[in-house]
Structures are given as C-alpha cells and as structure tokens.
LUMDRENTOR-818439 format. One line per 10 residues: number of its first residue (from 1); their letters; for each residue x, y, z of C-alpha. Coordinates in pm, 1 decimal. Each point is the difference from the previous one (the first is absolute). Layout:
BEGIN
NUM	A	X:Y:Z ~ ...;
//
This chain:
BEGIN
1	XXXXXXXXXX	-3976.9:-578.8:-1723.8 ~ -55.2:323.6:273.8 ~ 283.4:236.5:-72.4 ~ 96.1:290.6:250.1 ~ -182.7:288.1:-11.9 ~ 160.5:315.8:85.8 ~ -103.0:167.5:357.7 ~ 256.9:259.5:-16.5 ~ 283.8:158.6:-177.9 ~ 346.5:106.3:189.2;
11	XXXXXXXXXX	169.8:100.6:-339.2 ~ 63.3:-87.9:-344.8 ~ 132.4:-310.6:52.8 ~ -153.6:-140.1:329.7 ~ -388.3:-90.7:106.4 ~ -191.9:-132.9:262.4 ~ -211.5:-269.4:-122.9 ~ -242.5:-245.2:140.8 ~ -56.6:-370.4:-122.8 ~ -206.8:-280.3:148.1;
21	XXXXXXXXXX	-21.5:257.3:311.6 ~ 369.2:51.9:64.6 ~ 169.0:338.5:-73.6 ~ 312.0:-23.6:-212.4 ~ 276.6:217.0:-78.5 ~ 87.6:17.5:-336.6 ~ 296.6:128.5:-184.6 ~ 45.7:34.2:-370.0 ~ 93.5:256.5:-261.2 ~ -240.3:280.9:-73.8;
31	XXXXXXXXXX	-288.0:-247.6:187.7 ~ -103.8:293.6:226.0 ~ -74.8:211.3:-261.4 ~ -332.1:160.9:-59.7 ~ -108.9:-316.0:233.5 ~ -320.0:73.2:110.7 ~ -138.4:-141.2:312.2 ~ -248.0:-355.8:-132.3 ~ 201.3:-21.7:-303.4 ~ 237.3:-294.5:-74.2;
41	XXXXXXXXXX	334.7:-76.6:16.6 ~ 132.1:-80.4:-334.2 ~ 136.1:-351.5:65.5 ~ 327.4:35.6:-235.0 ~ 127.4:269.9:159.5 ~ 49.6:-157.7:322.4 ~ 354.9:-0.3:135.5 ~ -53.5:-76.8:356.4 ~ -260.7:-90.3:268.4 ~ -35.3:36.2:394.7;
51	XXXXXXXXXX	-276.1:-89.1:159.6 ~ -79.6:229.5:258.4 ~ -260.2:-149.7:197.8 ~ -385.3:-144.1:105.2 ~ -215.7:337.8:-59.6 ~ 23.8:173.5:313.0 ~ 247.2:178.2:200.2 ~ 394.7:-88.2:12.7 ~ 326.9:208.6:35.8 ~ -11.2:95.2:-375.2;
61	XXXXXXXXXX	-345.7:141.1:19.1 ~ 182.3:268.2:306.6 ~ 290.1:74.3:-253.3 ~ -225.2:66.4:-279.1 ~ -199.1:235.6:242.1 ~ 249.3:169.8:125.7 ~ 285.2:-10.5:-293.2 ~ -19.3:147.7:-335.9 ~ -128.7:-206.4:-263.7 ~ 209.1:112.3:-223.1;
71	XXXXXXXXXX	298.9:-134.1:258.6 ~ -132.9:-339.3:64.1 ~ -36.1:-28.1:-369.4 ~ 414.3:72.6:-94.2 ~ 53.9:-187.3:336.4 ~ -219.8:-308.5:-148.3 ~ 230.5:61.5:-326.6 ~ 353.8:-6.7:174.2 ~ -130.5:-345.2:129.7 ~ -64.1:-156.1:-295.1;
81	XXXXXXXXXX	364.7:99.0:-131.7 ~ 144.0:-151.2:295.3 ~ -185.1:-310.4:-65.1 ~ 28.5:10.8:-342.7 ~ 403.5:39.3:18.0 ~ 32.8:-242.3:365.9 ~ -192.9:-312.5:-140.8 ~ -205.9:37.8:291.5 ~ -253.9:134.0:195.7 ~ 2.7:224.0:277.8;
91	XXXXXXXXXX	-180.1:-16.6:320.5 ~ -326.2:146.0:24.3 ~ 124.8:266.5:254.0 ~ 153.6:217.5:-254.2 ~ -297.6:49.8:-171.3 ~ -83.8:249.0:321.2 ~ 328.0:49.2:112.7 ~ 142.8:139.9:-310.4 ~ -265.9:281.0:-57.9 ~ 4.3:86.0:397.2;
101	XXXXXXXXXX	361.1:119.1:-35.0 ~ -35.1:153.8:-351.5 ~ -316.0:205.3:128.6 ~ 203.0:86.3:339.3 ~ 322.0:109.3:-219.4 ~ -227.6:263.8:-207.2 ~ -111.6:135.5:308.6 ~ 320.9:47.6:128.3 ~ 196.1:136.9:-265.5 ~ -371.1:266.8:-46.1;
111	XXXXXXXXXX	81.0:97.6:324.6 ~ 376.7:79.5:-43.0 ~ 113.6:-310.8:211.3 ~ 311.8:-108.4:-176.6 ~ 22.4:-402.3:-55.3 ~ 332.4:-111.6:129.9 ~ 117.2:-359.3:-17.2 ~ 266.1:-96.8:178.5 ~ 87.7:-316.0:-96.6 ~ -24.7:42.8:-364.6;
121	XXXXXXXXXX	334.4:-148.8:-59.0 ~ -59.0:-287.5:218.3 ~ -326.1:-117.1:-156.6 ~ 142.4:31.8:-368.6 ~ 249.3:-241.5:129.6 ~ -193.1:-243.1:139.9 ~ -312.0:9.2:-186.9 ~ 156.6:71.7:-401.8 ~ -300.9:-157.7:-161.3 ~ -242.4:201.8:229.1;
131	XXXXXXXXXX	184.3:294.7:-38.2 ~ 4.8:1.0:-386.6 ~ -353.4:-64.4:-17.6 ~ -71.3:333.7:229.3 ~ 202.9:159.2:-191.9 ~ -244.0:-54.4:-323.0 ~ -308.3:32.9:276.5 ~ 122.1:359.7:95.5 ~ 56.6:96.8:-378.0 ~ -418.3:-127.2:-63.4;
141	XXXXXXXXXX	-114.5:208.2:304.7 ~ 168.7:303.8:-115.8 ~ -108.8:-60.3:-353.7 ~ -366.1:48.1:171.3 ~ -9.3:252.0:233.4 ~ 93.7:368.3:-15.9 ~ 179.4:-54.9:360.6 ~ 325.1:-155.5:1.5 ~ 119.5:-260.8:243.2 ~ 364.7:24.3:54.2;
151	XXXXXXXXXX	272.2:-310.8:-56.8 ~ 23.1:-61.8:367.8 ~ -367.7:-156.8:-28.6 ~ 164.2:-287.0:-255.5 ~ 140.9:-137.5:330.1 ~ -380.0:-17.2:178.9 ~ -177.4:-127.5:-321.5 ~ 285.6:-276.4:11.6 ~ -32.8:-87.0:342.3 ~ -400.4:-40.7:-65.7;
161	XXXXXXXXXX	88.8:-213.7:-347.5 ~ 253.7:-235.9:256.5 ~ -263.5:-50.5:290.1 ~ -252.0:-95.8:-307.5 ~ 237.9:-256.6:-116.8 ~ 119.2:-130.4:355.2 ~ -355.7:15.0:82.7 ~ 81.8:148.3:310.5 ~ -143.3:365.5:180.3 ~ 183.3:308.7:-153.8;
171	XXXXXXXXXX	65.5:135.1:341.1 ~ 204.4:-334.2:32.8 ~ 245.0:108.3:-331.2 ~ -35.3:394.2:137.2 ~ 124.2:-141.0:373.7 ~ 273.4:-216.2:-179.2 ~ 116.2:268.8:-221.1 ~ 34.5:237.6:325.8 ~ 206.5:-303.0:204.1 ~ 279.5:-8.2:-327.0;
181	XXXXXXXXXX	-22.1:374.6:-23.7 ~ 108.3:46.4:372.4 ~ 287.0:-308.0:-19.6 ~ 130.0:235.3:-290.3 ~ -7.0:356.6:186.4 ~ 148.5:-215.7:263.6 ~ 292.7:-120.5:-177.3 ~ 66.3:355.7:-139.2 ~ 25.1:116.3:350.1 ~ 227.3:-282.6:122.1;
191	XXXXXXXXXX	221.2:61.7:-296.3 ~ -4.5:363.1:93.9 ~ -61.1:109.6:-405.7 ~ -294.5:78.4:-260.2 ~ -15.9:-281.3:-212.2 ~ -101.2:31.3:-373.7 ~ -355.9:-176.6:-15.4 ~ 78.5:-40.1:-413.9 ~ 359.0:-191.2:90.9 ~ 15.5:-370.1:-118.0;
201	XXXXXXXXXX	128.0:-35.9:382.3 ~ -311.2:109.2:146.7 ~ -200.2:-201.3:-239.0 ~ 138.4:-321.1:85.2 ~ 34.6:87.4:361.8 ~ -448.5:1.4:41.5 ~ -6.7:-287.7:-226.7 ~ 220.7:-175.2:242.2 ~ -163.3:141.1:299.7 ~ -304.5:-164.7:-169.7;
211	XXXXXXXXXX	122.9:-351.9:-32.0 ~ 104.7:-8.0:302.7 ~ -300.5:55.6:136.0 ~ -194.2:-254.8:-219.0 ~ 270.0:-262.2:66.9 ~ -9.2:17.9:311.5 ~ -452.6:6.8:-14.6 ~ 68.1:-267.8:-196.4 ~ 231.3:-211.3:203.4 ~ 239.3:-26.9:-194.1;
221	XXXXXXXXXX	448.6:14.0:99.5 ~ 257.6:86.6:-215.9 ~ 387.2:-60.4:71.3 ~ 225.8:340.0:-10.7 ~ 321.3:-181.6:-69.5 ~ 150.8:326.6:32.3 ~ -69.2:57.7:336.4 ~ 303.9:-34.8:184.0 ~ 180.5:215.0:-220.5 ~ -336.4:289.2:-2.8;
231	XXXXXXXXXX	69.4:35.1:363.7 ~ 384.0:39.0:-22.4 ~ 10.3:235.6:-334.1 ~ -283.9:154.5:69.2 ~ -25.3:59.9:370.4 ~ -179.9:322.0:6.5 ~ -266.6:-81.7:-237.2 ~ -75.2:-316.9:146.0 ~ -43.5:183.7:368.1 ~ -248.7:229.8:-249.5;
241	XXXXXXXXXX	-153.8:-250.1:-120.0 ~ -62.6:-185.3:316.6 ~ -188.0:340.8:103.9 ~ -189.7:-13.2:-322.8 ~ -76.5:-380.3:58.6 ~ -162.2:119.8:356.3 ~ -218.5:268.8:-216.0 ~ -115.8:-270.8:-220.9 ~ -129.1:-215.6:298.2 ~ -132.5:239.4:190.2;
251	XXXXXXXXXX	-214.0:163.8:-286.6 ~ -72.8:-353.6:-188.5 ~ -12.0:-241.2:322.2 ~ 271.0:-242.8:-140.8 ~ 325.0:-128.1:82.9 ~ 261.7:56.7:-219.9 ~ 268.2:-236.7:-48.2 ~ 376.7:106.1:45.8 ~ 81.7:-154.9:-359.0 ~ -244.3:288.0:-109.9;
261	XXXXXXXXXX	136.2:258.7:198.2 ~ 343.7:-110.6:-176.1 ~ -162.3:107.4:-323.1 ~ -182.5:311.7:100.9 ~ 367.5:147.9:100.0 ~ 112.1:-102.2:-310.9 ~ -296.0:274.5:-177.1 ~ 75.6:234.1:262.4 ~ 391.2:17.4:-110.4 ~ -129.9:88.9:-389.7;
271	XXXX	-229.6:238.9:159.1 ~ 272.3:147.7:215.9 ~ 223.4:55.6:-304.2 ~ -238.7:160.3:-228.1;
//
C-alpha cells in the first residue's frame, strides 16, 4: 500500500504530502512535528485530507510562495474545524482565499493600518453559524502569532467561511454585505436617528431585509393581510418604507412587492421608537 510521504511541513499539525504523484494537504494532531521532508505520514493520525493537485503549478503553489507557511498551515486548520463542525466540505477556493486575507491582515495591522469592519453587526446576523466559527478561527490565529488581529476581522473570516459554503466568490458575500450595510445607513438617515446596531429591532430589521431579498430571487409572494390598515396607521413609515423599497431595487435589481413594503414600515416603526 504507498502511503504519503511528507514534502513539507507548515506546522505542527499540517503537511504537504505527495501520494501516487498528487500533493495532499494533511491535517492531524501533532502530524507536523519533527516531520522531515521523505518521511511518512503516520496513517492513524490522519484527521483530514485535500488533495491539492497534479505535480505542477496551481493557485496554492502562489499562496505557499508568497504566504507564510506557518499561515497556510492554521488557515488549513480553521478548515478542517469548519468541516469537521458543518458536515461538509468547503470549496476548494478557501484553501487560497483564506490565507490571502490572513497574510494581507498581518501586513496591515504591522503597518499601523487599523482593520475596521463595518458591517460586523450585519454579518453576525445573517451568517450566526459563520460568525461563531470565526469567532473560534480568530481565537487559533492569535493563539499563534505574536501579532494580534482585532474582532472586526471575525466579520471577514466569516464572510470567506459563507462564500466556501455557498460556493460562491468572496467578493460576491463582501459586495452583498456592502448592499445591506448601505440599506441600513439609509434607513438611519430617513428616520433621522442613530440606531443601536445591538437592538433586537435592528436585528430583525437585516434579517428581514434579507428575506426579502431571497423571496423575491426566489420567486416567491407572500400576502400582507395587514396592508390596508399599514398604510392608514402607519402612513409615514410606509412613505419611508416605499423610499427604502426604491434603495433595495436600485442596489439589488429587484422589484419589491407593495405587500413587502407593508412589512418593512412595520420594522421601521420599532426602529423609530427605540
């Protein structure tokens, strides 16, 4: 039976290793350690496998050139506990995406750029599951290097775990994230107030803002049997909301119904009397 043989180490617990003239990653506990390059990979500690590709050239090959070992290797890690805790694997993309941001984040915060996101709230909203699994990816990262990414970067490491699962381009999830951002900061500035990002109220205002939007990709119509009485109680918010309902298809490209506009002035009345 050929077992992998170790080309390189990244750290303790992840190698590079070639079988049957593929390159693998491989992650397991304490498997990187001491590994010499020729020398096998002890099959029973084996947690997970990605193939990386034919010998040759690929997209990895300019990471691992460019990037940190010792990045790609806690990078490689934070994969396999997303896997390990989805069911599921990610696509291949994150594999080079992943270490690309981590690398570019060090070299900001070295250089005394501060890391700002500005839709923190927003994403731990829409994507919990994402967002609880950066959370434990920032914690590894700072276990492992002497410079110290701030809590804003849980929001980009989620946004990079929720294009892996979607299996969609992170700059599609970065480009969302920026649309629901600027439908928020728009409704703060119709209602004429600061609205507390924390509030229960603005929590359930994105993850409406969010259905919408997929209902309405989706094709599908829901009845607002309230209606009729939305526009006469709440005439002001539902002119607001009409204004918000024009952001939404100008940024997203959709048509929103009027029976959705009934319940968008409905979330802009809680917001309004926070």
């Amino acid at each position: 039976m050929v077992s992998y043989v170790v080309k390189k180490s990244l750290n303790n617990n992840v190698v590079i290793a070639v079988k049957d003239k593929y390159e693998f990653i491989i992650v397991g506990k304490g498997i990187g350690f001491n590994a010499k390059t020729g020398s096998h990979v002890p099959e029973n500690k084996i947690e997970n496998v990605f193939i990386k590709q034919s010998l040759g050239e690929s997209k990895f090959d300019t990471v691992l050139n460019k990037v940190d070992s010792k990045i790609v290797g806690i990078c490689e890690e934070i994969i396999f506990l997303c896997e390990n805790e989805l069911g599921k694997k990610l696509n291949e993309a994150i594999h080079t995406s992943l270490p690309d941001h981590i690398d570019f984040a060090f070299t900001r915060i070295k250089k005394g750029i501060k890391i700002e996101n500005p839709f923190l709230n927003e994403i731990m909203v829409l994507y919990p599951k994402e967002y609880r699994l950066a959370e434990k990816a920032l914690i590894m990262i700072n276990e492992n290097f002497s410079t110290k990414l701030p809590r804003d970067e849980i929001g980009f490491i989620s946004m990079h775990i929720n294009a892996a699962i979607e299996r969609k381009n992170v700059n599609d999830t970065v480009e969302y994230m920026r649309k629901i951002g600027e439908v928020m900061k728009f409704i703060s500035v119709i209602l004429k107030k600061d609205i507390d990002k924390s509030s229960l109220s603005y929590e359930r205002t994105v993850t409406h803002i969010n259905f919408v939007l997929e209902r309405i990709k989706q094709k599908k119509t829901i009845k607002n049997l309230l209606l009729d009485s939305i526009k006469e109680q709440l005439y002001n918010e539902y002119g607001l909301a009409i204004k918000v309902a024009i952001k939404l298809e100008n940024l997203f490209s959709v048509s929103v119904p009027e029976d959705e506009i009934g319940y968008i002035a409905m979330h802009l009345k809680r917001l309004r009397e926070l």
